[in-house]
C-alpha positions in Angstrom: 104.2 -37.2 278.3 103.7 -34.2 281.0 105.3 -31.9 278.8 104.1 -32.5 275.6 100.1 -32.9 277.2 100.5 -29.6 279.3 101.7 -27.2 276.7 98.6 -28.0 275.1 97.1 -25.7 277.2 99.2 -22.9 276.5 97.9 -22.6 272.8 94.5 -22.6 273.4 93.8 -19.1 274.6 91.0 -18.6 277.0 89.4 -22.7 276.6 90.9 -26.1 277.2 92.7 -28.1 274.3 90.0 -30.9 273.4 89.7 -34.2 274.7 90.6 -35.6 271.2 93.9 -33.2 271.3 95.1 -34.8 275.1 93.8 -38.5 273.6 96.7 -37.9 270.5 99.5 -36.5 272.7 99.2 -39.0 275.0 98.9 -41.8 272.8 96.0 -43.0 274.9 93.6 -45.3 273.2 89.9 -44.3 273.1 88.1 -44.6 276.6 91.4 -44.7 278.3 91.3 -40.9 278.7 91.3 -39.3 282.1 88.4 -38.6 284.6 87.3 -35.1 283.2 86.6 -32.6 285.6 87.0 -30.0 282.7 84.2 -30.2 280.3 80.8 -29.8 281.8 78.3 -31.6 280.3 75.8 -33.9 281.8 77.3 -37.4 282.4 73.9 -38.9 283.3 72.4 -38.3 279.9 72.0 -39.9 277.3 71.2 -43.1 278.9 73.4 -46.2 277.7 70.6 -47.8 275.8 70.1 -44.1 273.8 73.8 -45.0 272.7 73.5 -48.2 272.0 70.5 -47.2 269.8 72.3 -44.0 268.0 75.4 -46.9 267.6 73.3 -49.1 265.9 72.1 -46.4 263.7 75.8 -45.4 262.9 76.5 -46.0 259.1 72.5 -44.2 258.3 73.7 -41.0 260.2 76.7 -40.1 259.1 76.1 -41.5 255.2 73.3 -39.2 254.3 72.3 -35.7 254.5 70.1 -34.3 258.0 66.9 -32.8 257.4 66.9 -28.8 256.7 67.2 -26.9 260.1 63.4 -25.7 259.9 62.8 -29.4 260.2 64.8 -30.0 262.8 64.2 -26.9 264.7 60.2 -27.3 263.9 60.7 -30.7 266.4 62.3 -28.9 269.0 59.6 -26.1 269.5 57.2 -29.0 269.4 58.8 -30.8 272.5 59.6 -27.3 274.3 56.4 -25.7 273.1 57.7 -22.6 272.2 56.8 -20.9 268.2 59.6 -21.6 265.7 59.2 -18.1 264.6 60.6 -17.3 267.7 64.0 -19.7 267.6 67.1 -20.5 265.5 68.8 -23.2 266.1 72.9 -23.0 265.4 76.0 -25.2 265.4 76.2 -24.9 269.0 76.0 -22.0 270.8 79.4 -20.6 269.7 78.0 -20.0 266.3 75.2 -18.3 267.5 77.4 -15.8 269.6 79.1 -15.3 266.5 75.8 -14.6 264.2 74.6 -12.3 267.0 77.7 -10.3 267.2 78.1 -9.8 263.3 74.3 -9.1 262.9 73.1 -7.8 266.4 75.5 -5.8 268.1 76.5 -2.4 266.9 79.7 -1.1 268.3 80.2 -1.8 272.1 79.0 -4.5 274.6 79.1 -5.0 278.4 79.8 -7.9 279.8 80.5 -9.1 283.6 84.5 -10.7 283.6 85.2 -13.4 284.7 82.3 -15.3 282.2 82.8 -17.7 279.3 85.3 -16.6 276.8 83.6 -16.1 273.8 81.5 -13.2 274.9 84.8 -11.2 275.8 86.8 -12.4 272.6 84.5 -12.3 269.7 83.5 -8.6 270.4 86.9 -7.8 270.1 87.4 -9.9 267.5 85.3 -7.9 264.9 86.4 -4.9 266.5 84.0 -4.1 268.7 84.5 -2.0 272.1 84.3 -4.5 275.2 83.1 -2.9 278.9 84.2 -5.5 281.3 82.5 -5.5 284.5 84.8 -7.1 287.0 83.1 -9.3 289.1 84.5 -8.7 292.7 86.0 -12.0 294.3 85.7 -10.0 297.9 81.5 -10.4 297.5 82.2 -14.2 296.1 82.0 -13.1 292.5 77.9 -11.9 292.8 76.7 -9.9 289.9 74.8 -6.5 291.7 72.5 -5.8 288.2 71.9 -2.1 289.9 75.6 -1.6 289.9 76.2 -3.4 286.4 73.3 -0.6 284.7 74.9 2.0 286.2 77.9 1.0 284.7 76.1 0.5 281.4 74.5 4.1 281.3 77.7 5.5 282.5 80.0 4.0 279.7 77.1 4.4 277.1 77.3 0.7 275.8 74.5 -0.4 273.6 74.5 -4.4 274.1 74.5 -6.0 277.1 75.2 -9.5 278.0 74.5 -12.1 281.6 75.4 -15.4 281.6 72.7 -17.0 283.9 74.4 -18.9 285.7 77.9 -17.7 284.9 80.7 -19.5 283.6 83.1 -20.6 285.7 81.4 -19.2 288.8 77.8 -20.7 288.7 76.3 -17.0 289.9 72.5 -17.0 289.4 69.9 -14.2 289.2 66.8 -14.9 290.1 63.9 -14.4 287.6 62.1 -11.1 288.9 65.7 -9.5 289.1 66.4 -10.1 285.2 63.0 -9.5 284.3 63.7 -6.2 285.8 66.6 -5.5 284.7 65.6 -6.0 280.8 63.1 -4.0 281.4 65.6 -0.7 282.6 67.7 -1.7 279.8 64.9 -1.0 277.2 66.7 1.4 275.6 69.5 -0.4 274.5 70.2 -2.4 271.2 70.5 -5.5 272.5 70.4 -7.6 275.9 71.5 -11.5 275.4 70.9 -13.4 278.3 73.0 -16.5 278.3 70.9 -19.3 279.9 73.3 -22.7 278.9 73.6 -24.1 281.8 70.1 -22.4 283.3 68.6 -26.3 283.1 71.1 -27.3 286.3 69.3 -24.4 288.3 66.9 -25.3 291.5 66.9 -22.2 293.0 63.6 -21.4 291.4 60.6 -23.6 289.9 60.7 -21.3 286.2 63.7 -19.4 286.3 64.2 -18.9 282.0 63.0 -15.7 280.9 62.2 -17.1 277.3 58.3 -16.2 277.4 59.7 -12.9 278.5 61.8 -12.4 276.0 59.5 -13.3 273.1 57.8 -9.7 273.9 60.1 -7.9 274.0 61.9 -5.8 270.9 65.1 -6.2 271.8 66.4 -9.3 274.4 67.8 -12.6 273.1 68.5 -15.5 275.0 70.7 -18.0 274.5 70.4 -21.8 275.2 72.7 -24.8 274.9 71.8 -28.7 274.0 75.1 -30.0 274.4 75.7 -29.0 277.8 72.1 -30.4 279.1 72.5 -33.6 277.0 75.9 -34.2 278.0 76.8 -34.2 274.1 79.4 -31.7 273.0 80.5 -33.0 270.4 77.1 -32.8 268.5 77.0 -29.0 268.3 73.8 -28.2 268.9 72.2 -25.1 270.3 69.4 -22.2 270.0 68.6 -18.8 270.8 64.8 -17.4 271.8 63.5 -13.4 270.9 60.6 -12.2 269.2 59.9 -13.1 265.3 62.2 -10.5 263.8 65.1 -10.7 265.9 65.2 -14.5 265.5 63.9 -14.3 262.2 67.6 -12.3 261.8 69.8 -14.3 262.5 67.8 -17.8 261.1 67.9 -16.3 257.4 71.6 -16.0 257.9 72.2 -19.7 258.9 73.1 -22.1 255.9 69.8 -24.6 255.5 72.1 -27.7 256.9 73.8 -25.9 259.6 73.2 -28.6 261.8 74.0 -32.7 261.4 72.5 -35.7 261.5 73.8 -36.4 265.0 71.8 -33.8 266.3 68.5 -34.1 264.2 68.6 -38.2 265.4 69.4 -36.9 269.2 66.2 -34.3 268.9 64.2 -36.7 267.6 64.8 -39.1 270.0 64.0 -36.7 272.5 60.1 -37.2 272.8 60.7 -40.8 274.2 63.0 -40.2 277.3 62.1 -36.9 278.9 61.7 -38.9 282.0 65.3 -40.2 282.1 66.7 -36.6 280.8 64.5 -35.1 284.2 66.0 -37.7 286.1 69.2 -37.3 284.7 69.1 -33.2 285.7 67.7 -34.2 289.5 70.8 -36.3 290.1 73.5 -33.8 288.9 72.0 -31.3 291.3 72.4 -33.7 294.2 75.9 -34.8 293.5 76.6 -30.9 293.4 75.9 -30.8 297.0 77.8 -33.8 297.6 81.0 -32.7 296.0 81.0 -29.2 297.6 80.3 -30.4 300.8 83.4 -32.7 300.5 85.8 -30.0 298.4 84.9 -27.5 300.9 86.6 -29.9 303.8 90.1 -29.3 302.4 91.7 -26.9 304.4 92.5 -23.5 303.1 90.0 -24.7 300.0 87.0 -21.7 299.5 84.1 -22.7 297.5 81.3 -20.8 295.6 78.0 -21.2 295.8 77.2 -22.5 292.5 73.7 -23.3 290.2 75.8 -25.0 287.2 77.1 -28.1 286.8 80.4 -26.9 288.1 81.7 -25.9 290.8 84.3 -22.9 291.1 87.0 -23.1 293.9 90.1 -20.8 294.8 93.3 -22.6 296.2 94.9 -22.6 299.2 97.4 -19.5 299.8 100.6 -20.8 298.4 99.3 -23.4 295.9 99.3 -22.2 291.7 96.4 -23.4 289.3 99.2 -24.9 286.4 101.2 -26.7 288.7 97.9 -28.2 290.3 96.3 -28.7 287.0 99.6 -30.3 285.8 100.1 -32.8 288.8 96.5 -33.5 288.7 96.2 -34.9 284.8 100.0 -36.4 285.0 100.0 -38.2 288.4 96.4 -38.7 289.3 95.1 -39.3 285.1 92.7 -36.0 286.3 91.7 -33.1 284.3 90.6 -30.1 286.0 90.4 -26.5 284.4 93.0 -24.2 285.8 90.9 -20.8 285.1 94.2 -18.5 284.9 93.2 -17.6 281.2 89.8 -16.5 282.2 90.2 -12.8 281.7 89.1 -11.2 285.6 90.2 -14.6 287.1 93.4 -16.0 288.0 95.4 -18.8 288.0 94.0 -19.4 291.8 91.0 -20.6 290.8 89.6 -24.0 289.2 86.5 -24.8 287.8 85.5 -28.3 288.6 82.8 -30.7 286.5 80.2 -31.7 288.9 80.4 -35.8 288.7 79.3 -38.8 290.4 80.7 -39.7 293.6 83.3 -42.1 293.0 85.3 -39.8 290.6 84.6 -37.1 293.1 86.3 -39.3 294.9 89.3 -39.8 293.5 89.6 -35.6 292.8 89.5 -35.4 296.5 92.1 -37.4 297.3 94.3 -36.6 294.5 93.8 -32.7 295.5 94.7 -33.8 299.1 98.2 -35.3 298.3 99.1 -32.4 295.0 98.1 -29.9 297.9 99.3 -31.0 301.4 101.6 -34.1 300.3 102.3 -36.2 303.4 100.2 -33.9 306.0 97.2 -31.8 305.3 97.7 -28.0 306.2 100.7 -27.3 304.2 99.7 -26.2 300.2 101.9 -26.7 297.5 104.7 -24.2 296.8 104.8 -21.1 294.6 105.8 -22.4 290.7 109.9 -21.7 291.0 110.8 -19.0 288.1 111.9 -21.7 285.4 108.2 -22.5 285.4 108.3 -21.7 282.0 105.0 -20.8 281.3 102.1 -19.4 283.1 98.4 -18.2 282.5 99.6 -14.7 281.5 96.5 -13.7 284.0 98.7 -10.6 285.6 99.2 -8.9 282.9 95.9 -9.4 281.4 93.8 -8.1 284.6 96.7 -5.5 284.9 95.3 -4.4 281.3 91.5 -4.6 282.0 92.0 -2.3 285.0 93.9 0.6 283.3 92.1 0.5 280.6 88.9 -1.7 281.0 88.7 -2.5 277.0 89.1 0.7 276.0 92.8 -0.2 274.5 96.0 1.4 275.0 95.7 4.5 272.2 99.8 4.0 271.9 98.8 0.4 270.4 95.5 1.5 268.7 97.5 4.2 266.8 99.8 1.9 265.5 97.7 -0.4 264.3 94.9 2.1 262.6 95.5 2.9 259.4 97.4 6.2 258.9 94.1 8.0 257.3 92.1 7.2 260.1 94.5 8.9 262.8 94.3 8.1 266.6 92.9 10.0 269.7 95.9 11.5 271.4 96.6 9.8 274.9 95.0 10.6 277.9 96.6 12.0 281.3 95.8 8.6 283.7 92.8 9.9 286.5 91.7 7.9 289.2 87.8 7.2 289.1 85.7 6.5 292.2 83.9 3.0 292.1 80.9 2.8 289.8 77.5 2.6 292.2 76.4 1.7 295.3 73.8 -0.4 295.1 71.3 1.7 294.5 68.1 1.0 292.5 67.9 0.3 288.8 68.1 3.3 286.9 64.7 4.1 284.5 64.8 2.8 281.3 64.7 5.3 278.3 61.4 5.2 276.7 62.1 3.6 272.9 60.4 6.6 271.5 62.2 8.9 273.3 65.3 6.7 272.2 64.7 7.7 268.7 65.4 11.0 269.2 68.9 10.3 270.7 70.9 7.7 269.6 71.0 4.7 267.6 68.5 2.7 266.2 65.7 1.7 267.8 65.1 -2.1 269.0 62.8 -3.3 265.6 59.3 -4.4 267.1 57.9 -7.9 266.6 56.8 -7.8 262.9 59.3 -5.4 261.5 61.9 -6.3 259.1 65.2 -5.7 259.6 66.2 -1.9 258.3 69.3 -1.7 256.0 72.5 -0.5 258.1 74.1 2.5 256.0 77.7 2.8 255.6 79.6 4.9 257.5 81.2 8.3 255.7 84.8 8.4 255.3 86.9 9.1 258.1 88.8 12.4 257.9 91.4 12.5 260.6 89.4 14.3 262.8 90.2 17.2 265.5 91.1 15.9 268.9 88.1 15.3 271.0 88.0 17.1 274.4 88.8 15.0 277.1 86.2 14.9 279.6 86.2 16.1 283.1 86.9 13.1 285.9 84.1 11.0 286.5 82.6 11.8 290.2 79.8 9.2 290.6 76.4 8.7 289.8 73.6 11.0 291.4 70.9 8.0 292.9 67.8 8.2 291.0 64.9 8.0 292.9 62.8 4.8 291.7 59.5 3.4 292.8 60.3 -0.1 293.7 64.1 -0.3 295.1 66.4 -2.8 294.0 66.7 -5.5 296.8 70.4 -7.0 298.3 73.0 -4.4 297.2 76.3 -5.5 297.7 79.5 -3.4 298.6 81.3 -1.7 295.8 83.0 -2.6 292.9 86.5 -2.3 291.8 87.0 1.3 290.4 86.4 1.6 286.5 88.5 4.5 284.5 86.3 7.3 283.1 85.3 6.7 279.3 87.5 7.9 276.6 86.4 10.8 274.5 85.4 9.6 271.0 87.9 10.3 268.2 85.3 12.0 266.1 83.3 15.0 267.5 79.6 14.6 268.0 77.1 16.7 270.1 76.6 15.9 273.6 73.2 14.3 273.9 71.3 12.4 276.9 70.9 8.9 276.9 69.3 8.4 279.9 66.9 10.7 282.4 69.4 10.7 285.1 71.1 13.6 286.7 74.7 12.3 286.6 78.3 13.7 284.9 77.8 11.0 282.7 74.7 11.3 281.1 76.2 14.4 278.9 78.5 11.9 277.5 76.7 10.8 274.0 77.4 7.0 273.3 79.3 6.3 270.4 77.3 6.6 267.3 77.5 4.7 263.6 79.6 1.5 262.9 83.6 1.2 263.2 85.3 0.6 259.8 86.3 -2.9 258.9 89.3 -3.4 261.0 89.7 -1.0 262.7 89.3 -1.1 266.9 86.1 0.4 267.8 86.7 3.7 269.6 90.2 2.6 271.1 89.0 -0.8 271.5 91.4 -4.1 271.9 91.8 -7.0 269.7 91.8 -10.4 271.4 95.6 -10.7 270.5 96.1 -7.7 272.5 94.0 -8.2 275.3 95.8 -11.1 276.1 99.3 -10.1 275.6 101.5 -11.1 272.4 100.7 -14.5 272.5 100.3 -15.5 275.8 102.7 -17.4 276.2 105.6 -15.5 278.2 106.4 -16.6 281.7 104.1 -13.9 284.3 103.7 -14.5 287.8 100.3 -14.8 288.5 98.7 -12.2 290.9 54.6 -29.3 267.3 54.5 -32.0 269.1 54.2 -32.5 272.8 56.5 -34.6 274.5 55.7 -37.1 277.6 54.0 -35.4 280.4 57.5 -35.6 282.2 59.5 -33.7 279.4 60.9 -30.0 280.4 58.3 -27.1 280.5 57.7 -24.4 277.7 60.7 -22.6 279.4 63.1 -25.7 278.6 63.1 -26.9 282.3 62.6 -30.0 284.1 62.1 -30.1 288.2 61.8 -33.6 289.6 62.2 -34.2 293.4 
């Protein structure tokens, strides 16, 4: 049974095999799974009479059709009290991420590594150039948003992406910060803030930004259901942005996108907003409790966290497979082993925030797979007929040297022949990106007109036709740029608070493969403002300006043995920001 269970999670690329998929290779019956420390939904909501009630309801649900989505979605706004013009709801968020990278994001997007796996692979997936932002495990995986918009400016990437908190770390930004922060990034096509988990946050009263982004022309954010309901498998989820950006992407989404699970589940929302408050309050108490008792294993580092989850690096010695694997086979615990998380490693494991007795039994199940008979001594290194490992060393081996932009040897031989290939650059070492210094000025969108790129559309506007591209002609060799030296600070009024020491070094951009006048993109007196971001959509199927495909920023397959280095709800229901506070 351990062989057969664990190589499930060797095919499943940067998630976890399903709970259905372990039930079937383990011939377990239903219920008789293992405690899941993997998934994190909310295991306090719905209550057990809500299921008894949707059980009862069983045969009407899943005989006839749901209502359209502008029903369903029409409910939603009412309990949330936010304008349905302003939200789409999708089949869970994944479909969302999808519809926002087909329809929304143009060429390149920046995202902070390690986060949730979709936002690095379906970029890439459609071609798109990915900037990773490597999230420094020396400053406990923080996000400095000073440091991530210099990077932005500096690479010229037009869509940007936080997941607030971040998955697998639970990193939070406070409100102001983001707020900010959208606000210097005004010039871009696109910021997505990815608030899923945001209803597990205390750290502030109102910490969504969804009124703020329903005024502005160009942010999105992005919530989950499933997660806050503890419901996953009803895919359910919605994005917030002003009328035309949400009007986008809702005339794309087929009229019965979602099911009848979900409309029932919103519908029965209205009657137990107490319970789904209470529900919230609890988790964030037994997230104390749990770190408090993970972070009394020896040699066992914990991060601060505002999720549902928890994210922990092992002991020196002790390697994430082998303790995943012990964990589910011996102890009938599932943990997520976060080697496949591209800027993580096999060190680390995210762990599902859950009530104390199955906290329990993770702790002492951890204590014997990591000390055996005494505590102090962690589990050996994985002997090399392992078999199988993450693959994480070689996939943060790959994001360093080339940080998305692709290795032009593979990129050549995979473009088509007309298209040709930059010609490969001499390697040279780049200083670290920033310093903390403040955020740099947004460019005015009128003055962004005149650059580059389309401008964000403003509240009313429709959605302008995107002209095709004109054949590509094997172009000239682009001049390879002169070594990055740093960005110039740029004096700004009010300074960016809590800088934190700098990140990892990121390789200067890549010159484009076809030639294009050197503009400005941003009033800021560094090397790299003269570099002009990419302009006009890739080709179908073609890596964006040297970009990766998912397939190759994970290796071949990743399987090869690598060592790893209207209508209001109850006064108790969540605000018009989707949030509930009790206690």
């Amino acid at each position: 049974m351990s062989g057969n269970v664990t190589s499930l999670f060797r095919s499943t690329a940067a998630h976890s095999p399903s709970m259905a998929a372990l039930a079937r290779e383990s011939g377990e019956t239903a219920g008789a799974g293992p405690v899941d420390f993997c998934i994190p939904c909310n295991p306090y909501f719905p209550t057990p009479a809500m299921f008894d009630e949707m059980a009862g309801r069983l045969r009407d649900i899943i005989t006839y059709y749901p209502s359209s989505a502008d029903t369903i979605t029409a409910e939603l706004c009412g309990l949330l009290q936010l304008p349905p013009q302003c939200v789409a709801m999708g089949n869970g968020s994944t479909e969302l991420i999808t519809w926002i990278d087909h329809l929304l994001v143009r060429e390149s997007l920046a995202v902070p590594v390690p986060t949730f796996g979709r936002w690095t692979d379906q970029p890439m997936e459609t071609g798109k150039r990915v900037d990773m932002f490597p999230l420094q495990e020396s400053s406990g995986f923080t996000l400095d948003l000073a440091r991530y918009a210099e990077f932005i400016r500096a690479r010229g990437t037009r869509a940007v992406v936080i997941c607030n908190p971040n998955n697998p770390d639970g990193g939070y930004q406070n409100k102001q910060a983001l707020v900010q922060f959208m606000d210097a990034m005004a010039d871009r096509d696109l910021v997505v803030i990815d608030e899923s988990f945001l209803e597990f946050a205390d750290a502030e009263a109102e910490p969504s930004v969804v009124q703020e982004a329903m005024l502005r022309p160009n942010v999105v954010v992005l919530r989950s259901l499933g997660k806050n309901f503890g419901l996953h498998g009803i895919r359910f989820g919605y994005l917030v942005a002003n009328p035309a950006l949400a009007g986008r992407v809702r005339s794309m989404l087929p009229k019965w996108n979602l099911n009848s699970f979900a409309e029932h589940v919103v519908f029965m929302l209205r009657d137990h907003g107490a319970e789904y408050a209470q529900s919230l309050h609890q988790v964030r108490r037994d997230r104390l409790e749990m770190s408090g008792q993970l972070a009394a294993l020896p040699g066992l580092t914990v991060y601060p966290s505002q999720g549902n989850f928890l994210f922990v690096r092992l002991p020196v010695g002790a390697e994430g497979t082998v303790v995943r694997d012990r964990m589910l086979t011996e102890h009938r615990v599932l943990v997520r082993e976060c080697g496949n998380k591209i800027g993580s490693s096999s060190r680390f494991l995210r762990l599902v925030v859950r009530p104390q007795p199955d906290v329990r039994r993770l702790v002492s199940g951890m204590e014997q797979v990591l000390y055996g008979a005494g505590r102090g001594a962690a589990v050996p290194e994985p002997a090399a007929g392992n078999g199988y490992s993450s693959g994480t060393a070689a996939v943060d081996r790959l994001m360093s040297e080339t940080n998305g932009k692709g290795m032009r040897a593979v990129t050549a031989q995979n473009a088509p022949a007309a298209i040709g290939a930059a010609p490969a650059a001499a390697a040279v070492a780049a200083p670290a990106v920033g310093t903390g210094t403040p955020l740099p000025a947004a460019v005015p969108v009128a003055a962004a007109a005149a650059t580059v790129g389309p401008v964000p559309m403003p509240v009313a506007a429709a959605a302008p036709p995107v002209s095709q591209p004109a054949p590509y002609e094997n172009p000239a060799p682009a001049p390879q740029p002169a070594p990055y030296q740093g960005p110039v600070p740029v004096p700004q009024p009010a300074p960016y608070p809590q800088p934190v020491p700098a990140a990892a070094a990121v390789p200067a951009p890549a010159p484009a493969p076809v030639p294009v006048a050197a503009v400005p993109v941003a009033p800021m007196a560094s090397p790299m403002a003269a570099y002009p971001p990419p302009t006009g959509p890739t080709p179908p199927g073609v890596p964006a300006r040297g970009g990766l495909t998912a397939a190759q920023v994970r290796g071949t397959n990743g399987l090869e043995s690598v060592q790893a280095a209207g209508r209001p709800g109850p006064q108790s229901w969540p605000n018009a920001a989707g949030m509930g506070q009790v206690g």
